[in-house]
C-alpha atoms as an extended CHARMM CRD file, in Angstrom:
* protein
*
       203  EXT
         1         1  UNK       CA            -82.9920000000       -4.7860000000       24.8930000000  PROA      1               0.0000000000
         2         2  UNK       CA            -80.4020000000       -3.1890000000       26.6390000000  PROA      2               0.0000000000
         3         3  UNK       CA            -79.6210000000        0.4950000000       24.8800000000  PROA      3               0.0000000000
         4         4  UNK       CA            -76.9430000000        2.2110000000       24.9970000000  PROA      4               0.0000000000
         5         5  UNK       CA            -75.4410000000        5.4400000000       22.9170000000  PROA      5               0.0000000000
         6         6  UNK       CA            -71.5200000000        5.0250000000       22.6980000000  PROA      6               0.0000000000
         7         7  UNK       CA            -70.6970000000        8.9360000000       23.5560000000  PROA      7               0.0000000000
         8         8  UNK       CA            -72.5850000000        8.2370000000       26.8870000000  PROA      8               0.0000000000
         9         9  UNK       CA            -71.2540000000        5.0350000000       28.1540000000  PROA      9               0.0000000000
        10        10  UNK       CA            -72.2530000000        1.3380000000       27.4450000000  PROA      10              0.0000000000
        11        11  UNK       CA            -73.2080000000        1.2910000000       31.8150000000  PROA      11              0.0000000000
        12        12  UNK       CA            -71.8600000000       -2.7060000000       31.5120000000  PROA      12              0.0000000000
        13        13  UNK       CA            -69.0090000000       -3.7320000000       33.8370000000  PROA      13              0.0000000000
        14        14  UNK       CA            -67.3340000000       -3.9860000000       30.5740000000  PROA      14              0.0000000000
        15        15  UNK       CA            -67.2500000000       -2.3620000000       27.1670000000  PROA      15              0.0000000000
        16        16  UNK       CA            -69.4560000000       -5.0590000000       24.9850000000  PROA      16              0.0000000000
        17        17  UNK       CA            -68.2590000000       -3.6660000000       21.2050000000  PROA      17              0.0000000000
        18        18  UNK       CA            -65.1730000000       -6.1000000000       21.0000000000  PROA      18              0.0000000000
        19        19  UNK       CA            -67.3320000000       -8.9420000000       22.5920000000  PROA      19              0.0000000000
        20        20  UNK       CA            -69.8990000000       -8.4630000000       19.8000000000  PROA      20              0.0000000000
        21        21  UNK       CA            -67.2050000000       -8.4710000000       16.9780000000  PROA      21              0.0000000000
        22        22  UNK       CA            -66.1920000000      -11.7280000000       18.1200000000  PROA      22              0.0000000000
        23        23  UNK       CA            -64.1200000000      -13.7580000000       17.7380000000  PROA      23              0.0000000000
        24        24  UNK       CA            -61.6220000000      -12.3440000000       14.8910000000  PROA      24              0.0000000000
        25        25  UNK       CA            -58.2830000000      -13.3660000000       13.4390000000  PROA      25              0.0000000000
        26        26  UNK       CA            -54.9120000000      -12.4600000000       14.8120000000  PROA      26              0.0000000000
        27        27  UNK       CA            -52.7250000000       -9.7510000000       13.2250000000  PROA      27              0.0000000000
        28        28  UNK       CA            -49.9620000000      -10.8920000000       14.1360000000  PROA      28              0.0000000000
        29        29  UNK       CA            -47.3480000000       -8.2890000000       12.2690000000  PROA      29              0.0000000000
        30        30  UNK       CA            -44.2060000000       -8.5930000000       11.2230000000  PROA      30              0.0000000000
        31        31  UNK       CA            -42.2940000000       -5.0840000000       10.1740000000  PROA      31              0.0000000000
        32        32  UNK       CA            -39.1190000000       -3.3910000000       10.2960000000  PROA      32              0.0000000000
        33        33  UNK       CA            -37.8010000000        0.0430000000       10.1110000000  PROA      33              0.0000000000
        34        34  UNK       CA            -35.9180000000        2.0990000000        7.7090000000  PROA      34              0.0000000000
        35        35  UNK       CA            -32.6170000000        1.1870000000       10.1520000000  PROA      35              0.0000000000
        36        36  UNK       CA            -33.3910000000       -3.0250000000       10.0310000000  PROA      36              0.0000000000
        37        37  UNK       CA            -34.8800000000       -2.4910000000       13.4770000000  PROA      37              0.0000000000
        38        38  UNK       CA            -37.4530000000       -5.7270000000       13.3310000000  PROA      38              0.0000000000
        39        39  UNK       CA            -40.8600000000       -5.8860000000       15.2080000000  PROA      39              0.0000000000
        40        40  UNK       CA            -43.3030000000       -8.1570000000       15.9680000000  PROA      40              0.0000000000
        41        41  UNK       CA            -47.0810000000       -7.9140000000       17.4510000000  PROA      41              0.0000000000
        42        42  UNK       CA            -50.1230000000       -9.0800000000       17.8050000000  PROA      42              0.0000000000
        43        43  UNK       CA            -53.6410000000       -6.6800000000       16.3630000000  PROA      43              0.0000000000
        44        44  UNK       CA            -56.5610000000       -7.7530000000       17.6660000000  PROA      44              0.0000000000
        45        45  UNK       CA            -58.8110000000       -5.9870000000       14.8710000000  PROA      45              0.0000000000
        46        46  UNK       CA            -57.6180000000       -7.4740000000       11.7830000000  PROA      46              0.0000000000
        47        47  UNK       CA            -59.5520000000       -9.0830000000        8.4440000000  PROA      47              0.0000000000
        48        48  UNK       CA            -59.7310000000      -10.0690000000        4.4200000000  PROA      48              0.0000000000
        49        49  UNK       CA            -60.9150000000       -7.2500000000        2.4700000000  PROA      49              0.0000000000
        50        50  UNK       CA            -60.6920000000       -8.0680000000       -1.1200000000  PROA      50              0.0000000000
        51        51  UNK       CA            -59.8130000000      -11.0560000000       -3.2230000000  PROA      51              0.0000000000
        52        52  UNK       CA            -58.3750000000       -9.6920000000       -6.2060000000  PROA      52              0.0000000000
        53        53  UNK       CA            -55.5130000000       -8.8880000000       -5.3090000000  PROA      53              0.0000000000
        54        54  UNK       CA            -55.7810000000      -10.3720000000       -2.0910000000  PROA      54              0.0000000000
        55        55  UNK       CA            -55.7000000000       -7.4490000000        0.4570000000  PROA      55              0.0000000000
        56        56  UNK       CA            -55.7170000000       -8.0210000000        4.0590000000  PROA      56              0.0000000000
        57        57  UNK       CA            -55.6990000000       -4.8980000000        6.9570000000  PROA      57              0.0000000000
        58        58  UNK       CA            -55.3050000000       -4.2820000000       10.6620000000  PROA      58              0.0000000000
        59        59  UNK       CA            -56.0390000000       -1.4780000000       12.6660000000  PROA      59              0.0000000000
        60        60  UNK       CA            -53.7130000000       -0.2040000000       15.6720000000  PROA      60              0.0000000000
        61        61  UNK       CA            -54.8840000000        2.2980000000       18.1170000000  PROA      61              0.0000000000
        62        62  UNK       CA            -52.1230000000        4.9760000000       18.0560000000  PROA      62              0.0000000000
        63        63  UNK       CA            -49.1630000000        5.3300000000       15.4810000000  PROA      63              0.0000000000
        64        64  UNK       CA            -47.7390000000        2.2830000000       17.2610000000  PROA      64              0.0000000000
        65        65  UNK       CA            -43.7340000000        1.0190000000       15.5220000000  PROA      65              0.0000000000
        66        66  UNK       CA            -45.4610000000       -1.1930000000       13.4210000000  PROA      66              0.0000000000
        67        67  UNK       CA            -47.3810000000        1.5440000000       11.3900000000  PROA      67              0.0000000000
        68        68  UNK       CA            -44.3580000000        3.3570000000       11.3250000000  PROA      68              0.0000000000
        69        69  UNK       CA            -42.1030000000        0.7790000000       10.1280000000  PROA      69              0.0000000000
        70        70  UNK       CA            -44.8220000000       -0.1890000000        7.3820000000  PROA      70              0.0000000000
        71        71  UNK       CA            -45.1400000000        3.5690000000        6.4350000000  PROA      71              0.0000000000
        72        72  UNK       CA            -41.0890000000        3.3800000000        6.4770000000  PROA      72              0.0000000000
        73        73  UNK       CA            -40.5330000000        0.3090000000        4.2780000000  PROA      73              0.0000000000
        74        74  UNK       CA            -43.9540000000       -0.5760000000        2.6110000000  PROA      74              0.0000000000
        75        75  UNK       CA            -43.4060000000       -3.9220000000        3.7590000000  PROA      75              0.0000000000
        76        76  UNK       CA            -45.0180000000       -6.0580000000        6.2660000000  PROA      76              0.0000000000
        77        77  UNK       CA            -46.2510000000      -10.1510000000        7.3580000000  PROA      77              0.0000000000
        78        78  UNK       CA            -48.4610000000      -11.4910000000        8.4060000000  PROA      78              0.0000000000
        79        79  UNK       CA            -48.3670000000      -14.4990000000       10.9100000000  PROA      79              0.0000000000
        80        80  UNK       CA            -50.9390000000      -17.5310000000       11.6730000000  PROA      80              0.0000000000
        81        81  UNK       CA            -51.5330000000      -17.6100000000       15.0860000000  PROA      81              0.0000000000
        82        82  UNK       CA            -51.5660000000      -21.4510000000       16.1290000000  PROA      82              0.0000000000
        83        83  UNK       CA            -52.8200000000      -22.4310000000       19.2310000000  PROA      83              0.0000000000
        84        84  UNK       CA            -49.0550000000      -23.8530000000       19.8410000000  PROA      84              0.0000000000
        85        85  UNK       CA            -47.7940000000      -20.2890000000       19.6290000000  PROA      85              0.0000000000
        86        86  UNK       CA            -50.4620000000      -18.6610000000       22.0080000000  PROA      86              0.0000000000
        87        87  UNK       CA            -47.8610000000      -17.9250000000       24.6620000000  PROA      87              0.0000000000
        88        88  UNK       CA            -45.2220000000      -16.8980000000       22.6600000000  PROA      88              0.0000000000
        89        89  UNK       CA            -47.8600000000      -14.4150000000       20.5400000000  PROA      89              0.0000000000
        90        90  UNK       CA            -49.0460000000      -12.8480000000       23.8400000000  PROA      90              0.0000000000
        91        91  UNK       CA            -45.4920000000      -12.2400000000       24.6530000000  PROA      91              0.0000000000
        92        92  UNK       CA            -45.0000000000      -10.3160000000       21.6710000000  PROA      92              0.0000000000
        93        93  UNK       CA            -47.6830000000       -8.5750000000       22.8620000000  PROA      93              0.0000000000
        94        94  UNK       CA            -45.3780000000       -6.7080000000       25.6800000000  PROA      94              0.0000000000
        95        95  UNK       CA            -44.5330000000       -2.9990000000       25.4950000000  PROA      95              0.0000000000
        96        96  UNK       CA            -40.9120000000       -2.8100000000       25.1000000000  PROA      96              0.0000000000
        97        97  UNK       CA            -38.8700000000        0.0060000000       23.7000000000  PROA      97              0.0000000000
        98        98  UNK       CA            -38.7360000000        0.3120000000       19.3110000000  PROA      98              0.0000000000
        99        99  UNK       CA            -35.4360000000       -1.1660000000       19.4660000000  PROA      99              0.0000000000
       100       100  UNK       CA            -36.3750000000       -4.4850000000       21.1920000000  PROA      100             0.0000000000
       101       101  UNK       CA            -36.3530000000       -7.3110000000       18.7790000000  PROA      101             0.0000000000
       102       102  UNK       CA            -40.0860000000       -8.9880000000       19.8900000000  PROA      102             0.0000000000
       103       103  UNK       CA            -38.6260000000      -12.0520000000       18.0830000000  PROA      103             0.0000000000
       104       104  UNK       CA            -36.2600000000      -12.8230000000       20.4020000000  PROA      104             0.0000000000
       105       105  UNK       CA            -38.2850000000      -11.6870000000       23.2780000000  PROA      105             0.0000000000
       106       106  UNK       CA            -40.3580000000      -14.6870000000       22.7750000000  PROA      106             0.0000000000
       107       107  UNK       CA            -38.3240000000      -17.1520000000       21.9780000000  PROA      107             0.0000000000
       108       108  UNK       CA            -39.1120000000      -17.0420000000       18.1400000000  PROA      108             0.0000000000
       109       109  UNK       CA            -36.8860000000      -17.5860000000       14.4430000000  PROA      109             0.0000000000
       110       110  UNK       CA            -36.9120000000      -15.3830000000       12.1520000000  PROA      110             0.0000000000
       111       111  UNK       CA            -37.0120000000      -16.4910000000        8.7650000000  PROA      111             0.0000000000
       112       112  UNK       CA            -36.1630000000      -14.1740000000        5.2200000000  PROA      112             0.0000000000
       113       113  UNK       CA            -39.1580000000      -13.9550000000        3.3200000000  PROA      113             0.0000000000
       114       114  UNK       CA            -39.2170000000      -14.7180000000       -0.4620000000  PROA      114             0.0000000000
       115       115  UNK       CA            -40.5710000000      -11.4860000000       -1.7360000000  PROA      115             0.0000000000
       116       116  UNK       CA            -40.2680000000       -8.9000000000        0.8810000000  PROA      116             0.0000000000
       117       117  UNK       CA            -37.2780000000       -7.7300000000        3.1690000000  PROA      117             0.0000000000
       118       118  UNK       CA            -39.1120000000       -8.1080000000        6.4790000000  PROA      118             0.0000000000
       119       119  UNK       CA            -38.5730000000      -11.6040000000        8.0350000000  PROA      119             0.0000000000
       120       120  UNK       CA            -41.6760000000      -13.6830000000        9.3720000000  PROA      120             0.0000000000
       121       121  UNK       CA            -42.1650000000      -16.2510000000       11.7070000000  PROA      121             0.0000000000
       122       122  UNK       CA            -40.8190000000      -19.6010000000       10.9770000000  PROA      122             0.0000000000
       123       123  UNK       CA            -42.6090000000      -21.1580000000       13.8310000000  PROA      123             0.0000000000
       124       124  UNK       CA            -46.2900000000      -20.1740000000       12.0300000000  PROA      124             0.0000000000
       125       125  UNK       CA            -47.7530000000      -22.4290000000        9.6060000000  PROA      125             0.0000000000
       126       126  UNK       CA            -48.9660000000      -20.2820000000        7.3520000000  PROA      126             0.0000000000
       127       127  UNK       CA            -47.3190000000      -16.8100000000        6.3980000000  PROA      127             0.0000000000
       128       128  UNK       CA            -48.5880000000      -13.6950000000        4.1010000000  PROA      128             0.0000000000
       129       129  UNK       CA            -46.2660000000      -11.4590000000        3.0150000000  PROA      129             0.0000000000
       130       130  UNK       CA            -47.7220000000       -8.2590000000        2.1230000000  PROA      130             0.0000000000
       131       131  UNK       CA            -47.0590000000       -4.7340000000        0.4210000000  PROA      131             0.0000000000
       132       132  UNK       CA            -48.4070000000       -1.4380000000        1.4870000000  PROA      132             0.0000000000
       133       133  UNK       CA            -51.7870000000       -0.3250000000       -0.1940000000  PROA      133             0.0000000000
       134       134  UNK       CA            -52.6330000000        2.2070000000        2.1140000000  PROA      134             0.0000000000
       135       135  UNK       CA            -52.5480000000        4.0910000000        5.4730000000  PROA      135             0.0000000000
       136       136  UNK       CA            -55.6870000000        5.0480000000        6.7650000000  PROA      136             0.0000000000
       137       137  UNK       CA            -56.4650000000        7.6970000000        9.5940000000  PROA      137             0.0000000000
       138       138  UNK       CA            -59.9710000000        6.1710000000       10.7470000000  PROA      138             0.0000000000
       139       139  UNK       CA            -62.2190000000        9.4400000000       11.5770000000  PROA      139             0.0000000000
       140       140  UNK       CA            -65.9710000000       10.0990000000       13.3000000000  PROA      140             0.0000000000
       141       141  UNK       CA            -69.0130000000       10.3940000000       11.2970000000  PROA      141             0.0000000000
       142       142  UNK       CA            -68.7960000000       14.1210000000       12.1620000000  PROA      142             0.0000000000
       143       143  UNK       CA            -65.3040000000       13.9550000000       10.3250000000  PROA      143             0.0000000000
       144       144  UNK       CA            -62.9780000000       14.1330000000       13.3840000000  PROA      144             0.0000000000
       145       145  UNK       CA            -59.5000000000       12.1430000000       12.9770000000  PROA      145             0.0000000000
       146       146  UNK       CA            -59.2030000000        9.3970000000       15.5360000000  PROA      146             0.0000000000
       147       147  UNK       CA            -56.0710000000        7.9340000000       16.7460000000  PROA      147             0.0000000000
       148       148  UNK       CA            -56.5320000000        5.0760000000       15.2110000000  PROA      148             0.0000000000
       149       149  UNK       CA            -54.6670000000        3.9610000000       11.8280000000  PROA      149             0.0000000000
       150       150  UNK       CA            -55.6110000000        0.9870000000        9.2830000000  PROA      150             0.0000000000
       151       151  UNK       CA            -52.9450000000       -0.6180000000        7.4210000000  PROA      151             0.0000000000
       152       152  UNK       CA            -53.8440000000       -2.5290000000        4.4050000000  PROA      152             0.0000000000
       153       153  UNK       CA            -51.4550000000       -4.6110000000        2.2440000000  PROA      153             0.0000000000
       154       154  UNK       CA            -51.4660000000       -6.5170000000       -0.7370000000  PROA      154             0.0000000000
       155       155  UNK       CA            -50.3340000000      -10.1470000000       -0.2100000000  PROA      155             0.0000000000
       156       156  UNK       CA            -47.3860000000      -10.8750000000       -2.6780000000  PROA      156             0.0000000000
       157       157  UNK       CA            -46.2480000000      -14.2350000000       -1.5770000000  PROA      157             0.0000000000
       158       158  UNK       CA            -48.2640000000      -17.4150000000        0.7400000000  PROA      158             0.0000000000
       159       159  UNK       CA            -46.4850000000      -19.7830000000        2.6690000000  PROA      159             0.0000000000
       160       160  UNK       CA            -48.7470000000      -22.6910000000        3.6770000000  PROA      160             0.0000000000
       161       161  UNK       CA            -46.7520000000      -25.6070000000        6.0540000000  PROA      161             0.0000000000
       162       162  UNK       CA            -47.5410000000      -28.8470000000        3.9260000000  PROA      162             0.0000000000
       163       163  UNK       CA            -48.8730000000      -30.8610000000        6.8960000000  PROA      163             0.0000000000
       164       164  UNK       CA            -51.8410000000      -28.3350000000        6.7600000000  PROA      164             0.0000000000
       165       165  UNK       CA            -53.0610000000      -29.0660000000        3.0130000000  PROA      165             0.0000000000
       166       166  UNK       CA            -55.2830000000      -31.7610000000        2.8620000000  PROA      166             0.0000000000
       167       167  UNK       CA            -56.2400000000      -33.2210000000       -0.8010000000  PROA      167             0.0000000000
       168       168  UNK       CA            -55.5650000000      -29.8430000000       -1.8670000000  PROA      168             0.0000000000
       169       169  UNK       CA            -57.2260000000      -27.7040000000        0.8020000000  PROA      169             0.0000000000
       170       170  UNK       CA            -56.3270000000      -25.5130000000        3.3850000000  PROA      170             0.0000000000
       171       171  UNK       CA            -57.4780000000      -27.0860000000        7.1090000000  PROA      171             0.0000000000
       172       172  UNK       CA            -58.3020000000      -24.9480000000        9.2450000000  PROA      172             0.0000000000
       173       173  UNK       CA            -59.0370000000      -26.8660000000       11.8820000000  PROA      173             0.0000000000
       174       174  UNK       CA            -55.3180000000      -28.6210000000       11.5670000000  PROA      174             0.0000000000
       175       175  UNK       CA            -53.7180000000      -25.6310000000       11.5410000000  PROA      175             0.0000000000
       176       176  UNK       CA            -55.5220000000      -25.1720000000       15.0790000000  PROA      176             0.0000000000
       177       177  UNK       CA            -56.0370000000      -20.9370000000       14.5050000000  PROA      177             0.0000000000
       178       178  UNK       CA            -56.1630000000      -18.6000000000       18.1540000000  PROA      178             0.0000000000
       179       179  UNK       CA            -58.9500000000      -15.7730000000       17.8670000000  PROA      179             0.0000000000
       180       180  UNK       CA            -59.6370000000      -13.1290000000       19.7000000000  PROA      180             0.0000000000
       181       181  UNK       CA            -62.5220000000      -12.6360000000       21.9360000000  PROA      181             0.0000000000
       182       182  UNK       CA            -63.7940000000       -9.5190000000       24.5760000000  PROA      182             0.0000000000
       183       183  UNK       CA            -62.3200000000      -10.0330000000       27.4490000000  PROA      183             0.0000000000
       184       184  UNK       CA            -58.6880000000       -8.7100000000       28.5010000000  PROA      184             0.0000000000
       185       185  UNK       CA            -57.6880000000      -11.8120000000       27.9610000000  PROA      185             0.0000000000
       186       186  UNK       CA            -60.4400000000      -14.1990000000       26.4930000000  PROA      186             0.0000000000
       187       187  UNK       CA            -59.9430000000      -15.8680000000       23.3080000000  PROA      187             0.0000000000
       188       188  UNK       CA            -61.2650000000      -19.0230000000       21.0120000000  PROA      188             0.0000000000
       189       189  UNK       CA            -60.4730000000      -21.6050000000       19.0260000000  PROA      189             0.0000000000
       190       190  UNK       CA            -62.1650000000      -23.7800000000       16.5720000000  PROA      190             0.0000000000
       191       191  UNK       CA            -63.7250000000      -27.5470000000       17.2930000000  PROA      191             0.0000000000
       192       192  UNK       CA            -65.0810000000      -29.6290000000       14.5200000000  PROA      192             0.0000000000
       193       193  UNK       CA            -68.6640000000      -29.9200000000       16.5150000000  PROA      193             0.0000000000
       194       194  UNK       CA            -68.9360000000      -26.5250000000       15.9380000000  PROA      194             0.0000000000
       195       195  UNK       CA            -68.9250000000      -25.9960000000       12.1480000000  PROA      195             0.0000000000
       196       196  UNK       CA            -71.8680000000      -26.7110000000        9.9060000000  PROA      196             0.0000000000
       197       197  UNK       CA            -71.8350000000      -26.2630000000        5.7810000000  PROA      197             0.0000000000
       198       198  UNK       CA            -74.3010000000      -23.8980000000        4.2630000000  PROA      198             0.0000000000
       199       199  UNK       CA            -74.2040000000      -23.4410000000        0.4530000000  PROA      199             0.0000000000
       200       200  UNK       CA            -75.2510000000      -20.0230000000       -0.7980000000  PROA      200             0.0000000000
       201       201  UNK       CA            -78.5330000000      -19.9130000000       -2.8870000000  PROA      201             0.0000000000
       202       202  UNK       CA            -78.3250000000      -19.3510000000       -6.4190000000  PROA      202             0.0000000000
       203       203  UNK       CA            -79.9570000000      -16.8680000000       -8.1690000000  PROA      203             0.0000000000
């Protein structure tokens, strides 16, 4: 087994922690500010955390314009990353100044969500629109603040493209999802080979 304590350094060519947690969903965020400055980017640590209500939550490192438009407005999206909108997601992915609208950076319409005031991506089959639940500064075990903030948000409204609901379920594979892998710049996506069904035992 190879050992390592994370204080001292992993001694790999590179840092194994995100290759481990892998591969995850997008966050791809939509937000805007107080002003109607909009933004749009991609979180690489992002999940489900609770049913009911739905809840879903990404973590940025550093109070990044997203976090602050979200603590702003208490609004934010969420956007399915599609294979089909790899390039255009990594673009959003740039740093550019608060006031740069990532939307047009990469090519990308914005469309007025039903619930919320922040605008998602058209171009994304499905869409979560979400309210602020909370704004978490992550800390050590020893109780030390790290710059590192979780956003979680309450999804108020689902917008599922038609073409990927088949006999009333969602397809995954159809809808052809991007995840995120260790690497700079290594990421996945799903083949049919690749998944097998396994029922949970009852008690």
């Amino acid at each position: 087994m190879h050992t390592y304590r994370p204080s001292e350094g992993h001694g790999l060519k590179h840092n194994p922690f995100a290759s481990i947690i892998a591969p995850r969903p997008i966050g791809w965020i939509s937000s805007k500010d107080a002003l109607g400055n909009v933004n749009l980017a991609p979180y690489s640590f992002f999940n489900a955390f609770n049913y009911t209500p739905p809840i879903i939550g990404f973590s940025s490192v550093g109070y990044k314009d997203t976090v602050s438009n979200i603590s702003e407005t208490g609004e934010f999206c969420w956007n399915f990353v599609s294979q089909s909108l790899a390039i255009k997601m990594n673009q959003t992915s740039k740093a550019v100044a608060s006031e740069c609208d990532e939307f047009e950076l990469a090519g990308l319409t914005k469309k007025p969500s039903s619930e919320i005031s922040v605008p998602h991506v058209q171009e994304s089959p499905v869409v979560m629109e979400c309210k602020k639940s909370q704004i978490v500064q992550l800390s050590s075990a020893a109780g030390e603040t790290v710059e590192s903030y979780m956003v979680l948000g309450e999804v108020v409204c689902v917008h599922i493209h038609q073409d990927m609901i088949k006999d009333g379920v969602f397809d995954l594979l159809k809808a052809d999802p991007v995840l995120r892998a260790g690497g700079q710049g290594d990421y996945f996506t799903l083949s049919a080979q690749h998944m097998f069904e396994m029922i949970r035992p009852q008690s």
